[in-house]
N, C-alpha and C positions, 0 to 999 in steps of 0.2 A: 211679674215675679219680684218680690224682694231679695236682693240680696244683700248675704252679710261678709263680715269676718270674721275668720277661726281664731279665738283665742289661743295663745299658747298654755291653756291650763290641762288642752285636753288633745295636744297635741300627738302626745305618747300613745292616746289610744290608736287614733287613727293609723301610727306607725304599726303599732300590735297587729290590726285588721289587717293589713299590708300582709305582711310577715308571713302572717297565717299560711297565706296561697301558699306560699314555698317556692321553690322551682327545679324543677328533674331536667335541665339541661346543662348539669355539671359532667367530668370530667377531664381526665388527663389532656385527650383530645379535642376538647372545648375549642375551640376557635377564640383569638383574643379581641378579633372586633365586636364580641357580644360585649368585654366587657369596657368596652368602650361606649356601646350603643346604653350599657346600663346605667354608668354616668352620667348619661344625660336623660334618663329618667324612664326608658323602655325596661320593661320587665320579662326576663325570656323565663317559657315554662317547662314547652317540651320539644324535642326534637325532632321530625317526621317527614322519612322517605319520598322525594318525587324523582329520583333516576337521574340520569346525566350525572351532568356534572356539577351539581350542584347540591350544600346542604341545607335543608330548608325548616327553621324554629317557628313554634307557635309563641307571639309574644303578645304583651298588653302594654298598649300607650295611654296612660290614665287610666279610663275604664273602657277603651277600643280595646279588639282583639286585632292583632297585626302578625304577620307573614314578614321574617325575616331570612332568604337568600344569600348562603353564603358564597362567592366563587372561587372556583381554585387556587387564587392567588389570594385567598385570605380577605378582599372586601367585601361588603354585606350591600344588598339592594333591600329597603326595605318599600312594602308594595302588595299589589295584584299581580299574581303568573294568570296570564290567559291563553285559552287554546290558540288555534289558526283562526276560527270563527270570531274573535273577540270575550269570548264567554269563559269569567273566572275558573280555576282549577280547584284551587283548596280552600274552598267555602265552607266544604265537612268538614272537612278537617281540625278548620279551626274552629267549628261549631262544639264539635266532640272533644277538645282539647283546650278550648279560651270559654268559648261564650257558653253552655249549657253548665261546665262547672262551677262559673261564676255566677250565672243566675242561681244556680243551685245555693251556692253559700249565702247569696246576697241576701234571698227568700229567708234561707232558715235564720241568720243574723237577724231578719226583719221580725220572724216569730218569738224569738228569745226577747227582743228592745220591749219596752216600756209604752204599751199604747191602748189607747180609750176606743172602745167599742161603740162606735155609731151604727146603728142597726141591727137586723135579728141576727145571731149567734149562727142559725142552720143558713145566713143567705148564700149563695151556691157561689158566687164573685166575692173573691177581698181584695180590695184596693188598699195599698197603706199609701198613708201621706203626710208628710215633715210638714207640721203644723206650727206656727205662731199664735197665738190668742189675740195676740194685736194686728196680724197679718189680713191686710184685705182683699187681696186674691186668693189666701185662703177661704174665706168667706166666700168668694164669689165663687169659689168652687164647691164650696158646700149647701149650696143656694141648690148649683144646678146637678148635683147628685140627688135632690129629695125625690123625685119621679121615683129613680130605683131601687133607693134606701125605702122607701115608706112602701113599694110595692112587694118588699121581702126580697128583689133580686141580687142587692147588692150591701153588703156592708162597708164601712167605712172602718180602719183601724188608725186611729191618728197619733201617729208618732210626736210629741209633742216637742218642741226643743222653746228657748227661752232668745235669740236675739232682735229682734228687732227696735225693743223700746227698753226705756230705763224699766220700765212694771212690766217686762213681757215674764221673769222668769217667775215673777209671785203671782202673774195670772196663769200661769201653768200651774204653779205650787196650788193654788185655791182650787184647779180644777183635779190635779194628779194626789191632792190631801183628802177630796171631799169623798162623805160616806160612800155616793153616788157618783166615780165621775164620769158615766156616761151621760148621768143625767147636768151635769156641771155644765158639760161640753156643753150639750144643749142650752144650757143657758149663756153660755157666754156669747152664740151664735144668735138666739134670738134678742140677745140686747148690743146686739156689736154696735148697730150705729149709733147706742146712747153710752158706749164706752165700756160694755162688755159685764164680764163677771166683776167682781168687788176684789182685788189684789191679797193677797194673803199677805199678812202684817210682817213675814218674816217667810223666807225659802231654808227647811230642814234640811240638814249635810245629805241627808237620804235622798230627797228628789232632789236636793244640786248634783248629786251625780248621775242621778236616773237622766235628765235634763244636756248633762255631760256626754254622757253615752252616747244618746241620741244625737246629738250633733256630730261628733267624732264620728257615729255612723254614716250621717247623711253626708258628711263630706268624703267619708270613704267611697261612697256610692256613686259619686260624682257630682253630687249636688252643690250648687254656690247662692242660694236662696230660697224661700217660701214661694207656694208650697213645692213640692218636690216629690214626685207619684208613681209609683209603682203598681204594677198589675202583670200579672200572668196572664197570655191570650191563651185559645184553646188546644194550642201544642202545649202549651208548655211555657215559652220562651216567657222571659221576661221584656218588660218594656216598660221605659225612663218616659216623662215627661216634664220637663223643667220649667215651670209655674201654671198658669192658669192655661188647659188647651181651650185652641180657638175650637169656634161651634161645630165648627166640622167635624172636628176629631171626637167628641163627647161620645157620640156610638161607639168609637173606637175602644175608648177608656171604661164608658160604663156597662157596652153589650147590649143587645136587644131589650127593646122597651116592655 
């Protein structure tokens, strides 16, 4: 995986993306070690009943869904509650309250961003992926998606963003400018190891920000480098993978052959 650094140019977005969530575990009676726990970077959303004596928030640490515990005397355990057996308690909970709202936004965020169609349009799997033009585990990952891409199972939607090299963001510009650029894509992939597509002479304020976006996104997502992949399994759920997965996991990511 490559990883980069977040400019500060497009810092604000990512804070915006933040924002958005919101959180419904305000009021009067708020306990004040949430807002202690949120200074140091947990984010509470909502607040939900397990008895005793205990009050228990659904939060998010990064992009974890976390179980915060408050006790009667006002400190917080943050954690797994498990029964007598050892076996988690509020795994729904936080499923229905952190993780399925978040894949949900993460998804539709993904369909709104700026990205190049690899594959047929009806394939029945979309995988989106935080793409470099210079990035060579992105390549290796586009290597070994052609089984699925080229069988109609699986499309590719590639979120494109610009850091890896001084010419990454005008070989995005050449591919995110061109009449075709699905067909662009494709050529920058089958020339990558003789140094890819041909750099655009100059990157437009329009794709600098389209380019913009897309990072601010990917790093909202959790991501800290190329490529960076998302897929929906057949619940539903969404599922992260942070650069190139090993051979194992590729059934996982691309689905039946």
């Amino acid at each position: 995986m490559i990883r980069l650094h977040a400019p500060s140019r497009f810092l604000f977005a990512v804070a915006a993306l933040l924002a958005a969530t919101g959180s419904h575990a305000q009021g009067p009676d708020r306990p004040a070690v949430l807002k202690a726990l949120e200074a140091r970077g947990l984010r509470v959303v909502e607040e939900f009943k397990v008895g005793g004596d205990l009050r228990a928030f659904a939060g998010v640490a990064g992009d974890q869904p976390v179980a915060i515990y408050v006790t009667r005397d006002g400190n917080a355990i943050v954690g797994a509650r498990l029964d007598a057996e050892g076996k988690p308690l509020d795994e729904a909970k936080l499923e229905a309250l952190v993780s399925k709202p978040m894949g949900d936004q993460a998804w539709a965020q993904l369909e709104k961003s700026t990205w190049v169609l690899d594959g047929k349009k009806d394939a029945p799997r979309i995988i989106y992926t935080f793409s470099d033009a210079n990035c060579p585990y992105c390549h290796k990952f586009w290597e070994a998606a052609r089984p699925w891409v080229d069988s109609g199972k699986v499309q590719l939607r590639h979120v494109l963003v610009g850091v890896i090299r001084q010419d990454s963001p005008a070989k995005a510009a050449a591919i995110l400018g061109a009449a075709d650029p699905s067909a662009a894509l494709l050529e920058n992939e089958h020339k990558f190891n003789a140094g890819g597509i041909t750099p655009a002479k100059s990157v437009p304020d329009n794709i600098g920000k389209m380019l913009d976006d897309n990072q601010a996104l990917m790093v909202s997502l959790g991501f800290r480098g190329t490529p960076g992949i998302v897929v929906r399994d057949d619940a539903g759920a969404i599922k992260k993978y942070n650069g190139m997965p090993q051979a194992g996991k590729l059934a996982e990511v691309f689905g039946p052959r």
